[in-house]
TIROZA-808251 format. One record per residue (C-alpha): residue number from 1; residue in one letter; x, y, z. Coordinates in steps of 0.5 Angstrom, whole numbers, plus 500, padded with zeros to 3 digits. Layout:
<rec nr="NUM" rest="A" X="X" Y="Y" Z="Z"/>
...
***
This chain:
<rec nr="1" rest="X" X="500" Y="500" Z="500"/>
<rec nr="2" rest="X" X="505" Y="505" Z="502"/>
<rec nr="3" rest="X" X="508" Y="505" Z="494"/>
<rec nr="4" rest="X" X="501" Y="508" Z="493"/>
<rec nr="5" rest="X" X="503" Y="514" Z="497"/>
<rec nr="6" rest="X" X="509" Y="515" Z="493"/>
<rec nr="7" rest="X" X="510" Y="522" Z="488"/>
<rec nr="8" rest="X" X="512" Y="517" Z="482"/>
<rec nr="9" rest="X" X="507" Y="511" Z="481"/>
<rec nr="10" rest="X" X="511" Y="510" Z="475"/>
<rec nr="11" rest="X" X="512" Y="502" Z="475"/>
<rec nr="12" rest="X" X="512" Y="497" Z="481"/>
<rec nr="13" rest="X" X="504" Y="497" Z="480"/>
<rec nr="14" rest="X" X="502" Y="489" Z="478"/>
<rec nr="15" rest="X" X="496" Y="491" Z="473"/>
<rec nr="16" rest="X" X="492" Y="483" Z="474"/>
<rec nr="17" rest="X" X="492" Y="484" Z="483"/>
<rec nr="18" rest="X" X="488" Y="487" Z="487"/>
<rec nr="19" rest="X" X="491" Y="495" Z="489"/>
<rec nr="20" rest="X" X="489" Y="495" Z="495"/>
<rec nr="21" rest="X" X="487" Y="490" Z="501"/>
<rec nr="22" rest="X" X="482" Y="491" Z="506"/>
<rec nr="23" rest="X" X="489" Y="491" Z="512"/>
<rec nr="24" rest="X" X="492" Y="497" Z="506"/>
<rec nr="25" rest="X" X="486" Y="501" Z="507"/>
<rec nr="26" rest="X" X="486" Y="500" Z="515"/>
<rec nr="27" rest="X" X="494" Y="502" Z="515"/>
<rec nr="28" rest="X" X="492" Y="509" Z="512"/>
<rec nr="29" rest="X" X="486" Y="510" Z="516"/>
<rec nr="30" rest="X" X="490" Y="509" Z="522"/>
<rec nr="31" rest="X" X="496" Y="514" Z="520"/>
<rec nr="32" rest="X" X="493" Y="519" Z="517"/>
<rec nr="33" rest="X" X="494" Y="518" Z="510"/>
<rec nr="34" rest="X" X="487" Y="515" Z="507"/>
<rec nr="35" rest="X" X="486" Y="523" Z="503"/>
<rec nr="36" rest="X" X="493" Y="522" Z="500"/>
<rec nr="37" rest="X" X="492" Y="517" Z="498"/>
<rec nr="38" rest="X" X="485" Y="517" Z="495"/>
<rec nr="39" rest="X" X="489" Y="524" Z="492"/>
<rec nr="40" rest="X" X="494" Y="520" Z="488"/>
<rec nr="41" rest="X" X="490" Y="514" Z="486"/>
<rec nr="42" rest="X" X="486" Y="519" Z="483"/>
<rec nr="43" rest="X" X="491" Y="523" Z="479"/>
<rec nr="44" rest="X" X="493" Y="517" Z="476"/>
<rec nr="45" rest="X" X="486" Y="514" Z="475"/>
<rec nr="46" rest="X" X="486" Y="508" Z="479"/>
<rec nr="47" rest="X" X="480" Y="510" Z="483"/>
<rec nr="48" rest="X" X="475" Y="505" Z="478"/>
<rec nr="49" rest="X" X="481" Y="498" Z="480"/>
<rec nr="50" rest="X" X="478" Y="499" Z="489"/>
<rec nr="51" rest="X" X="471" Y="496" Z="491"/>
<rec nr="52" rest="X" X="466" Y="501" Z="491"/>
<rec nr="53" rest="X" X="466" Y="502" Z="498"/>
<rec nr="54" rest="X" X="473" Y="503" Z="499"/>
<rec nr="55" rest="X" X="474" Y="508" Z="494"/>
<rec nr="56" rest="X" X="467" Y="511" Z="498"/>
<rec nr="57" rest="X" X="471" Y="511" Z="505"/>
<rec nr="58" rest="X" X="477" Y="514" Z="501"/>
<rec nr="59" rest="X" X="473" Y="519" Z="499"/>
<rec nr="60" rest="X" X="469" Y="521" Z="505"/>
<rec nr="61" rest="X" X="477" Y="521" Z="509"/>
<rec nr="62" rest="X" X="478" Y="526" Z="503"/>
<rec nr="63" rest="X" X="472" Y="531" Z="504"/>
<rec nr="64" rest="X" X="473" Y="532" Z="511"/>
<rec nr="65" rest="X" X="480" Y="534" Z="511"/>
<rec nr="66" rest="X" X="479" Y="539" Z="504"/>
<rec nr="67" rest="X" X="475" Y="541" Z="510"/>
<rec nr="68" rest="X" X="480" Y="541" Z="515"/>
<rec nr="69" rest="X" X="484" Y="545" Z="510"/>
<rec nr="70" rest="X" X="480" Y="550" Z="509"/>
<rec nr="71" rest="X" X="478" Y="552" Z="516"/>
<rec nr="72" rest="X" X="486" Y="552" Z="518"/>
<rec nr="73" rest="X" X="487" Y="556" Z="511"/>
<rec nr="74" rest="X" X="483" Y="561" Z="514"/>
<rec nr="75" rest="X" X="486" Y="561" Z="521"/>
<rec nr="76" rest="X" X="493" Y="561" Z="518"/>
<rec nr="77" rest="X" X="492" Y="568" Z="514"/>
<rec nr="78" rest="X" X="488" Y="572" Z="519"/>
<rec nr="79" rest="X" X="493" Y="569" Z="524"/>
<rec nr="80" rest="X" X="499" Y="571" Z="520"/>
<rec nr="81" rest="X" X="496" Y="579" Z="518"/>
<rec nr="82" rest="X" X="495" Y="580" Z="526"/>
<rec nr="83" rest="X" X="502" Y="579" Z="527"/>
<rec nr="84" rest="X" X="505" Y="583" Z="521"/>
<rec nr="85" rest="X" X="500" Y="589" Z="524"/>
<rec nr="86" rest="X" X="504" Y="587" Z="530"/>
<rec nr="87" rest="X" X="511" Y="587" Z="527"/>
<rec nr="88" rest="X" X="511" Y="579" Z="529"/>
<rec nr="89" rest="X" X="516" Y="576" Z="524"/>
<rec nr="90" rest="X" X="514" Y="569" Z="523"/>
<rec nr="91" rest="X" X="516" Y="561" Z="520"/>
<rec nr="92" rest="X" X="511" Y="556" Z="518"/>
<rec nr="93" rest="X" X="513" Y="549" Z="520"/>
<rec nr="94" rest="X" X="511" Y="542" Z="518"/>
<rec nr="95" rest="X" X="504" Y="542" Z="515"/>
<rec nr="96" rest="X" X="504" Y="550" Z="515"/>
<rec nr="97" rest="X" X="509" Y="551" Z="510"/>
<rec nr="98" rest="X" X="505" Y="545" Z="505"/>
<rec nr="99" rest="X" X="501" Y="551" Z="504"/>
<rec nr="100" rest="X" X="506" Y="556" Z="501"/>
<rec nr="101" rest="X" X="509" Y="551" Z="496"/>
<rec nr="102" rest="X" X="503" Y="547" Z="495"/>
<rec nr="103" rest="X" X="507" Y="540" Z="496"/>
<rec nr="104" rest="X" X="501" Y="536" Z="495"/>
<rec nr="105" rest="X" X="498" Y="540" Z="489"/>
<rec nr="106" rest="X" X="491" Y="539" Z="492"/>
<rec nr="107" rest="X" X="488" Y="542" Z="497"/>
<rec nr="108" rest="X" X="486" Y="536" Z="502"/>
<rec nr="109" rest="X" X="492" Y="531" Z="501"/>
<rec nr="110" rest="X" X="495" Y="532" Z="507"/>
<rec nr="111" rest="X" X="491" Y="532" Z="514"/>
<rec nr="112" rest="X" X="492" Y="538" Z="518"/>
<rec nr="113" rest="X" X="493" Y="537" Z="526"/>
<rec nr="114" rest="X" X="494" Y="545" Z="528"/>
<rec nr="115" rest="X" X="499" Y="550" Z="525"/>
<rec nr="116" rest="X" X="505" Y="550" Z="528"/>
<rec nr="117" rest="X" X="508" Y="558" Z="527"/>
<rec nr="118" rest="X" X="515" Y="560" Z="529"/>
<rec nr="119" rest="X" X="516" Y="566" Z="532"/>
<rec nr="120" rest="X" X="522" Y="569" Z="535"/>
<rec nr="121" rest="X" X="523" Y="568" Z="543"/>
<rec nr="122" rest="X" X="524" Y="575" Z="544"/>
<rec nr="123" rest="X" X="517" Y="575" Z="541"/>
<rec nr="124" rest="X" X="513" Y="570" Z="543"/>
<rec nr="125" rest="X" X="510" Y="573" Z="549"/>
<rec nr="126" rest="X" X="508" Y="579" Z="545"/>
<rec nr="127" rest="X" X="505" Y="574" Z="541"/>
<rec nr="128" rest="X" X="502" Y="570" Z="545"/>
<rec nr="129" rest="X" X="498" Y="576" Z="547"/>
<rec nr="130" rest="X" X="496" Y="578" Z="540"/>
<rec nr="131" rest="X" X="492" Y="571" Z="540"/>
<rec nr="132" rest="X" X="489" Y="572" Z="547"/>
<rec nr="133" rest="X" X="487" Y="580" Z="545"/>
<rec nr="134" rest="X" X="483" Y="576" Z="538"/>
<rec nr="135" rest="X" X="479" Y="571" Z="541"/>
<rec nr="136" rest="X" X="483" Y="565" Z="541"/>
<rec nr="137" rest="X" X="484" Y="560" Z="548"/>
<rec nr="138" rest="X" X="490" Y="559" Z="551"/>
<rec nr="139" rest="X" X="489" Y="550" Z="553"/>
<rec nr="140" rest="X" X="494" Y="547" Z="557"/>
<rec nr="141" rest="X" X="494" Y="539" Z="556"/>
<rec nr="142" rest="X" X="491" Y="534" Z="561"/>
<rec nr="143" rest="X" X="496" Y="531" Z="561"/>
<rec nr="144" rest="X" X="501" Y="535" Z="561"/>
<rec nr="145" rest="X" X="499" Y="537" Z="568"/>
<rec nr="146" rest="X" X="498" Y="530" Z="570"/>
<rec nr="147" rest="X" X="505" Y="530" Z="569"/>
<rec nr="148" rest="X" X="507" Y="534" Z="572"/>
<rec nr="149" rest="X" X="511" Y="537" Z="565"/>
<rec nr="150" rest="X" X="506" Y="544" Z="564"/>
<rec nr="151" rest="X" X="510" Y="548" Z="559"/>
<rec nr="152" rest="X" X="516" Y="552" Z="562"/>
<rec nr="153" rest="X" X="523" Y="552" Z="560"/>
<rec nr="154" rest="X" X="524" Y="545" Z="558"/>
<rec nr="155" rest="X" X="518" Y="546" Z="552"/>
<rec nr="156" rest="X" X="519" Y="549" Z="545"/>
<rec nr="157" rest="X" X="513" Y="552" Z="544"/>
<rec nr="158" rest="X" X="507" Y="555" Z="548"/>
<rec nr="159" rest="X" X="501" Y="552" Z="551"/>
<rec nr="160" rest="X" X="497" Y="550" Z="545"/>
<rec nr="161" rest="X" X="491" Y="556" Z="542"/>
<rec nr="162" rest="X" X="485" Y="555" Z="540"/>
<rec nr="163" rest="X" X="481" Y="558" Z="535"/>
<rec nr="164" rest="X" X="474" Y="556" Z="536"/>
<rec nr="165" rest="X" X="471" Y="560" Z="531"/>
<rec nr="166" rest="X" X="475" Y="555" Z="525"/>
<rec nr="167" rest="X" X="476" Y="549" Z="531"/>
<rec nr="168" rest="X" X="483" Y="551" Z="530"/>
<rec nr="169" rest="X" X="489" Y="548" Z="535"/>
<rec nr="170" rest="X" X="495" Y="553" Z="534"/>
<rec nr="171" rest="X" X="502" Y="552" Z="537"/>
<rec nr="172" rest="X" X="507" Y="557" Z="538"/>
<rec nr="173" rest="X" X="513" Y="556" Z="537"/>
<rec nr="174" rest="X" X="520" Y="560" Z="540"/>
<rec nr="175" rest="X" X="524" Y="553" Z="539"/>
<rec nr="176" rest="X" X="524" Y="549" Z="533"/>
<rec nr="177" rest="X" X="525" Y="543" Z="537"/>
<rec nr="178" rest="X" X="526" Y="540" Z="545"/>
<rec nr="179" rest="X" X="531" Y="537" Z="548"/>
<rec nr="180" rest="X" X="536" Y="533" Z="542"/>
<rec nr="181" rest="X" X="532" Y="534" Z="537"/>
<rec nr="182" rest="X" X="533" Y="542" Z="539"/>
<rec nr="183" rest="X" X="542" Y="540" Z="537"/>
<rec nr="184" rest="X" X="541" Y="537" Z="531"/>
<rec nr="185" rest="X" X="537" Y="542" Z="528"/>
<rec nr="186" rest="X" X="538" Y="550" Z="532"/>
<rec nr="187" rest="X" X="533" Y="555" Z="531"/>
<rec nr="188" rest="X" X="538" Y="560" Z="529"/>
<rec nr="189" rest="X" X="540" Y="556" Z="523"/>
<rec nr="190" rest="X" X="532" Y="555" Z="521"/>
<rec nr="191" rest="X" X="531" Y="563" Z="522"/>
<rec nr="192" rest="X" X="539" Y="564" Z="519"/>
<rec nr="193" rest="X" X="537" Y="559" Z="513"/>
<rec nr="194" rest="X" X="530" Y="561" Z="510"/>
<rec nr="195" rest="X" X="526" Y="562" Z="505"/>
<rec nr="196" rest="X" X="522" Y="569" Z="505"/>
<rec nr="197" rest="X" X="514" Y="568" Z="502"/>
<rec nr="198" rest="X" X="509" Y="572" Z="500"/>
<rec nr="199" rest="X" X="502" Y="567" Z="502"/>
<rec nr="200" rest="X" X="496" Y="570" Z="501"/>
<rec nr="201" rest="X" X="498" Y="577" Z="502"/>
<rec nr="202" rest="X" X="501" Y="576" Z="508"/>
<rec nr="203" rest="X" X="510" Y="575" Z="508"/>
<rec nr="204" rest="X" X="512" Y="570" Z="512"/>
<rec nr="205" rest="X" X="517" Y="565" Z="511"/>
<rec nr="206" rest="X" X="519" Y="557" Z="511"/>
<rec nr="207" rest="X" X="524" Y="553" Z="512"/>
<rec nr="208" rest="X" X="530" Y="552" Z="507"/>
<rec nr="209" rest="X" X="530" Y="545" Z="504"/>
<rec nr="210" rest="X" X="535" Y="541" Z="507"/>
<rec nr="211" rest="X" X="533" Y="545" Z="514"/>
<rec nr="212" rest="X" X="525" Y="542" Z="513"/>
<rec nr="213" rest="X" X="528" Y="535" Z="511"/>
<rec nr="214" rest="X" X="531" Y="535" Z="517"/>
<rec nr="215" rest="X" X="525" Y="537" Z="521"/>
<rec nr="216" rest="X" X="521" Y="533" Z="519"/>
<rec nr="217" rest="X" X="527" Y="526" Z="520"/>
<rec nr="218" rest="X" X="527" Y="529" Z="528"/>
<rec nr="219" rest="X" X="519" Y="531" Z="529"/>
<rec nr="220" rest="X" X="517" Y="524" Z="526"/>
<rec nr="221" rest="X" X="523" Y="520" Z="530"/>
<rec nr="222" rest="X" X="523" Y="525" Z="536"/>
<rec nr="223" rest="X" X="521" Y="518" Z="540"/>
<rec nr="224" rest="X" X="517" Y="514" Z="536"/>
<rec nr="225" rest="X" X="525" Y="511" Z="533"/>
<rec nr="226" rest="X" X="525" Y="508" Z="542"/>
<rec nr="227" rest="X" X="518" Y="506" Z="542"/>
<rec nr="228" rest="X" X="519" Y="503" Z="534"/>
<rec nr="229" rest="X" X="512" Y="507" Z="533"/>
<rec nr="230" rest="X" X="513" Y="510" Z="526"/>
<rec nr="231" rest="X" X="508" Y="515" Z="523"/>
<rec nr="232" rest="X" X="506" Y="512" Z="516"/>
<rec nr="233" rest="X" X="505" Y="520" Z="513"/>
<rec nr="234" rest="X" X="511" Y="524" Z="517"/>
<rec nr="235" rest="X" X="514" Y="519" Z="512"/>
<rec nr="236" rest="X" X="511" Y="520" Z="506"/>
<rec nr="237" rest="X" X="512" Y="528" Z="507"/>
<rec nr="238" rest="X" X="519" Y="526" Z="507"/>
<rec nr="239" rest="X" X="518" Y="522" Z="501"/>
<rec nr="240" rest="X" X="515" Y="528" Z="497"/>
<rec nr="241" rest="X" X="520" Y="533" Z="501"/>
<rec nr="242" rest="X" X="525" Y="529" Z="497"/>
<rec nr="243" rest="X" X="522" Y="529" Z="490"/>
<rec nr="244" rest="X" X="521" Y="536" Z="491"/>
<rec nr="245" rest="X" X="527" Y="539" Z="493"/>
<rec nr="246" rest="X" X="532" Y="534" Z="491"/>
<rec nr="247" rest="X" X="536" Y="538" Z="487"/>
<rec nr="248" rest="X" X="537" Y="544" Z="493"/>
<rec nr="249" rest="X" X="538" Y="538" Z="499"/>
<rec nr="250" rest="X" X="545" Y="539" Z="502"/>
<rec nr="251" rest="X" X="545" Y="531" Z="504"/>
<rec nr="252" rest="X" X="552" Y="532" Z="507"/>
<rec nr="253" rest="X" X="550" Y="538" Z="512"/>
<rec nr="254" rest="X" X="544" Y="534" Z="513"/>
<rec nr="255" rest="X" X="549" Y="528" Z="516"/>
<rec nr="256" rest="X" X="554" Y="532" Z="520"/>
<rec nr="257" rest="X" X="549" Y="536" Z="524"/>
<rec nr="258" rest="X" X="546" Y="529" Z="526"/>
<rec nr="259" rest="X" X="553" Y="525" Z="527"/>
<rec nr="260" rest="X" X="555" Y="532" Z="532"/>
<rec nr="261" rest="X" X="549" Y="529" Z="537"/>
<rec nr="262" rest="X" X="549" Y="522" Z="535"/>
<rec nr="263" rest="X" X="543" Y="521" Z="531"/>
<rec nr="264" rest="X" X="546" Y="518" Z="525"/>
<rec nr="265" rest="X" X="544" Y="510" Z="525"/>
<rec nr="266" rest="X" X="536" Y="513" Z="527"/>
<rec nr="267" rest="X" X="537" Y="519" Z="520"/>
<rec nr="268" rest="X" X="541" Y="512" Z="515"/>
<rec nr="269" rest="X" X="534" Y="508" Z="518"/>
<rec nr="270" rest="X" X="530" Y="513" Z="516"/>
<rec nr="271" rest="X" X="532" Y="513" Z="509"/>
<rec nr="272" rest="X" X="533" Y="506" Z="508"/>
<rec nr="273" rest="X" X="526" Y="505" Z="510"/>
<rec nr="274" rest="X" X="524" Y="511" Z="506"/>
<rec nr="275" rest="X" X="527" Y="508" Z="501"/>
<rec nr="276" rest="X" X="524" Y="501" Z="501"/>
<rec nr="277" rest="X" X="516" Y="504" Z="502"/>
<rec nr="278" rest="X" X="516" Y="509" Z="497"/>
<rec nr="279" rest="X" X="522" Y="507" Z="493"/>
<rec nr="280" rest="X" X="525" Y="515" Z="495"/>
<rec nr="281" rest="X" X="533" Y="514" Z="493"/>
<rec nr="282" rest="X" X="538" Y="518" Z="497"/>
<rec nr="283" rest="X" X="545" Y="519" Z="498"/>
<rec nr="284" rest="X" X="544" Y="516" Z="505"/>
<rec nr="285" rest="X" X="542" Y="509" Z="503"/>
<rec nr="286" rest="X" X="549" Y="508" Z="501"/>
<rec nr="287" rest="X" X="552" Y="510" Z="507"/>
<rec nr="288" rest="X" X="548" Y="505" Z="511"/>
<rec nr="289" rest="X" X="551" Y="498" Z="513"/>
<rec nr="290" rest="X" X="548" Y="492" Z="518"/>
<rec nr="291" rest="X" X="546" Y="495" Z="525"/>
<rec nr="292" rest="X" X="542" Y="502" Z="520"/>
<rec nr="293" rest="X" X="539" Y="495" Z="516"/>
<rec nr="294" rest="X" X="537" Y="492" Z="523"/>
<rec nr="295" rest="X" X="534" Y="498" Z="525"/>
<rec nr="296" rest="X" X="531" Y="499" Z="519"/>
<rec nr="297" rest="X" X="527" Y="493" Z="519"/>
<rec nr="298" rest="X" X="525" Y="494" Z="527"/>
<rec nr="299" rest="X" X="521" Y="501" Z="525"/>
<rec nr="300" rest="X" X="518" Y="497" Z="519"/>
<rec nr="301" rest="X" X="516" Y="491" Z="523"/>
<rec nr="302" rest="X" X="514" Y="497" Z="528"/>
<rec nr="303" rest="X" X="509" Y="499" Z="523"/>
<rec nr="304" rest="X" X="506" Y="493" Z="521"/>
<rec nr="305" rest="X" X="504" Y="492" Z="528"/>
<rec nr="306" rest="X" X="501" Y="498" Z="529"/>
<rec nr="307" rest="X" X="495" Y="496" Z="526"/>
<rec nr="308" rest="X" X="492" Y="488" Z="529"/>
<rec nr="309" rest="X" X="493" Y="482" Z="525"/>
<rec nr="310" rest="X" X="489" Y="476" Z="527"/>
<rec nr="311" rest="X" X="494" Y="472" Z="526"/>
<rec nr="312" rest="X" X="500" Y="471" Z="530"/>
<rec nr="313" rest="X" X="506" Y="466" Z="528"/>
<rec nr="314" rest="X" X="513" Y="465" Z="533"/>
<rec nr="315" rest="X" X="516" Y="470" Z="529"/>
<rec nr="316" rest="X" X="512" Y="476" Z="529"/>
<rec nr="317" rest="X" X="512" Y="474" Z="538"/>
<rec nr="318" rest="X" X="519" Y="475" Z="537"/>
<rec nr="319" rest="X" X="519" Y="480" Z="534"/>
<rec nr="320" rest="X" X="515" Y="484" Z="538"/>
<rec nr="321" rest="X" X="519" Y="481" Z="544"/>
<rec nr="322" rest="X" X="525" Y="485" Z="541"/>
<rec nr="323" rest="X" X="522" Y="492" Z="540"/>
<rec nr="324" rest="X" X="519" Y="492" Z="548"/>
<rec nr="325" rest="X" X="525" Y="490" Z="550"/>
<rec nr="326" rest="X" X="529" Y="495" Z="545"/>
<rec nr="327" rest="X" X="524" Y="500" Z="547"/>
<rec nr="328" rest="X" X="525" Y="499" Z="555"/>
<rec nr="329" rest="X" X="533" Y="497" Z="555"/>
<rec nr="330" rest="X" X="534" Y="504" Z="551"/>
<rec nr="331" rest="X" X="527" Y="508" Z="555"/>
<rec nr="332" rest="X" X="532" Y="512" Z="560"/>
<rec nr="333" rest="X" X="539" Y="515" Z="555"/>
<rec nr="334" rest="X" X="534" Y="517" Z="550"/>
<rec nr="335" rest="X" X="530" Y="521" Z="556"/>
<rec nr="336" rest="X" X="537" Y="524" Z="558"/>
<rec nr="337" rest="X" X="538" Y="526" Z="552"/>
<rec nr="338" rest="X" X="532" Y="529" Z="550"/>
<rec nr="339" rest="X" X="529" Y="533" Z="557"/>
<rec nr="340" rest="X" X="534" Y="538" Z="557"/>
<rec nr="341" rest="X" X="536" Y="542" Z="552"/>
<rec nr="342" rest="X" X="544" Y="544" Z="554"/>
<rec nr="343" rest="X" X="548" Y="538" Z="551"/>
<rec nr="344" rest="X" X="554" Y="534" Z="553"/>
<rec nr="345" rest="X" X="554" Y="536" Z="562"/>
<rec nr="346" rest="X" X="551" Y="542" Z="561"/>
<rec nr="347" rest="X" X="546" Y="544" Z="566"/>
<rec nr="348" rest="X" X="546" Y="537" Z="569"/>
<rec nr="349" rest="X" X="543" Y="538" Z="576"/>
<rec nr="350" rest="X" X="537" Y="540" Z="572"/>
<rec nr="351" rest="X" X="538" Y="533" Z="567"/>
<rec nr="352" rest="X" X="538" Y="529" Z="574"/>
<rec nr="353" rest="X" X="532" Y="532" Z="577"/>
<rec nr="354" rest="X" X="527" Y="530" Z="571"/>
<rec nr="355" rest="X" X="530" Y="524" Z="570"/>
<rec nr="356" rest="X" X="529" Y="523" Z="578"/>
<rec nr="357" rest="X" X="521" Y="524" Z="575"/>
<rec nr="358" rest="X" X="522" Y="520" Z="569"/>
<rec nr="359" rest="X" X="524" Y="514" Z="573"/>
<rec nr="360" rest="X" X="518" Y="512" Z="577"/>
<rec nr="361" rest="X" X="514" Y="512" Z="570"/>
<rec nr="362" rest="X" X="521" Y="507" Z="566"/>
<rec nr="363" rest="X" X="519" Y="502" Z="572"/>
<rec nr="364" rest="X" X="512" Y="502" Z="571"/>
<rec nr="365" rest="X" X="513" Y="502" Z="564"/>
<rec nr="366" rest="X" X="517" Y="494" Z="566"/>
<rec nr="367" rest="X" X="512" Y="491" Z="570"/>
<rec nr="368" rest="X" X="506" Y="493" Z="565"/>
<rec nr="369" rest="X" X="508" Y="493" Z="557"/>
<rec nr="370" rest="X" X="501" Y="498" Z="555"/>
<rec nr="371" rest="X" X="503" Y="503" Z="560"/>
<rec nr="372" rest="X" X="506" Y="507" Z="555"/>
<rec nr="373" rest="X" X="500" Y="508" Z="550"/>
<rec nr="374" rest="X" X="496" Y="508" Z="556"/>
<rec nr="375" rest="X" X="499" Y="515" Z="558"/>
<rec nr="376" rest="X" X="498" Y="517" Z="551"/>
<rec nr="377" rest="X" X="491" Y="515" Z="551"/>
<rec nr="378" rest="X" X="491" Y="521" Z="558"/>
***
């Protein structure tokens, strides 16, 4: 199925089989990519190959996210013109730049969660301030309170805005990323490298090319490469990223940022595994050997199990055995690499304070294997 969400569908399609499976519409229904992928069936004129009610449950995904667009389209532009008027520079992130370079060629392909907007740190509480003064609401998680972790220091954005009049969250950012991801990829080289656009109107900005590839590799691996939970559509987004920006992605920049904070075997997985879904060839497979192939393969065989299968043969027990056990041996570095934002010992009474507050959690996570996704569900 993920070949269908490719950019190129040019070749690797067998006409005589069926296209998509009952469990291939499950896997794009789960991960946020059923709009893109009726988008591109459609574009190449393969909708009349899906049973009807699979074409029917494509486009109804379809028709809400055209929906959802619009309504996040509008918030976007009246949003961007009152921070003009207030003098407020800002940069569109992950979904929000789709709108200035069109990535999908279709207005519902992508399916918008909130606005992420970057603004600068000196700003952002004249920002914030803006958005409350114009009817939006400020919102702090559940579950960030239950945490213990409401927004301070630590984060990279504000509390989430909503706009109930186009039932829009908002997320402000003064930081591109938290903890190791805010190392790999600096907010002042995003601010330093990007690209000023006139959307609508309205100036803003988004990310250079190879400073948006990497956000979308740190973002969709920020704890899903612990936890083997890959999101199916942050993928295809770099898939579409790459077909687009080829040319102007420094592959090389893109390696040595992630080698300086050790990130280089989760990038090489990524591309390899990239490259193996949508068939999305980069510079880095190359530079891939055993251990970025074995973690490539835990990330698809933690995609596979995002959606339930009835049967359950001794390999797949081994395997899911493996990636609770790479998860829960792995759980505590990857938290004290990514609770802070200082590096190597920097700031290390701080890292060894919320580790402290981590630990309870890692132990639960050892006596109970759904404790995880059971917080998320909070």
């Amino acid at each position: 199925m993920s070949r269908l969400l490719a950019p190129d569908l040019s070749g690797g399609l067998n006409p005589d089989s069926a296209l998509l499976s009952p469990l291939g519409l499950a896997y794009a229904q789960a991960h946020g990519c059923a709009s893109l992928l009726y988008v591109n069936l459609k574009r190449h004129g393969l909708l009349a190959r899906l049973p009807t009610e699979m074409a029917v449950a494509l486009k109804g995904a379809y028709r809400r996210d055209t929906v959802r667009y619009l309504r996040h389209r509008h918030c976007l532009r009246q949003i961007l013109a009152l921070f003009e008027r207030a003098g407020i520079e800002t940069l569109l992130l992950k979904g929000a730049a789709t709108f200035c370079d069109d990535l999908y060629g279709d207005s519902g392909a992508r399916a918008m969660g909130d606005l992420d907007i970057l603004v600068p740190e000196s700003q952002k509480e004249r920002a914030r301030r803006v958005l409350l003064e114009n009817g939006f609401r400020e919102e702090c998680p559940p579950a960030a309170v239950l945490a213990g972790d409401v927004f301070d220091r630590r984060h990279h954005h504000l509390p989430p805005f909503y706009d109930a009049r186009h039932q829009v969250v908002i997320e402000l950012h003064y930081r591109v990323c938290y903890g190791q991801g805010n190392r790999i990829l600096p907010t002042a080289r995003v601010w330093g490298r990007r690209q000023t656009v006139l959307w609508e109107g309205q100036r803003t900005a988004i990310p250079a090319p190879t400073e948006r590839v990497l956000h979308n590799v740190v973002h969709a691996l920020k704890k899903e490469y612990l936890t083997s939970r890959i999101n199916l559509m942050q993928m295809a987004e770099f898939a579409w990223l790459v077909a687009r920006y080829r040319e102007w992605i420094d592959w090389q920049a893109l390696l040595s940022l992630c080698e300086r904070q050790g990130f280089r075997t989760p990038l090489l997985a990524y591309a390899v595994l990239a490259g193996e879904l949508f068939g999305t060839e980069t510079p880095l497979t190359g530079q891939a050997g055993r251990r970025v192939r074995w973690n490539a393969r835990r990330l698809l065989m933690g995609l596979r199990f995002s959606v339930p299968v009835e049967t359950a043969g001794w390999g797949e027990s081994l395997w899911r055995m493996t990636l609770t056990a790479y998860y829960r041996l792995n759980m505590l570095p990857w938290a004290w690499r990514n609770i802070c934002y200082a590096p190597g010992w920097q700031n290390l009474p701080a890292r060894v304070v919320c580790l402290l507050r981590k630990l309870p959690a890692g132990l639960k996570a050892w006596g109970d294997p759904d404790y995880d996704s059971k917080r998320e569900r909070l």
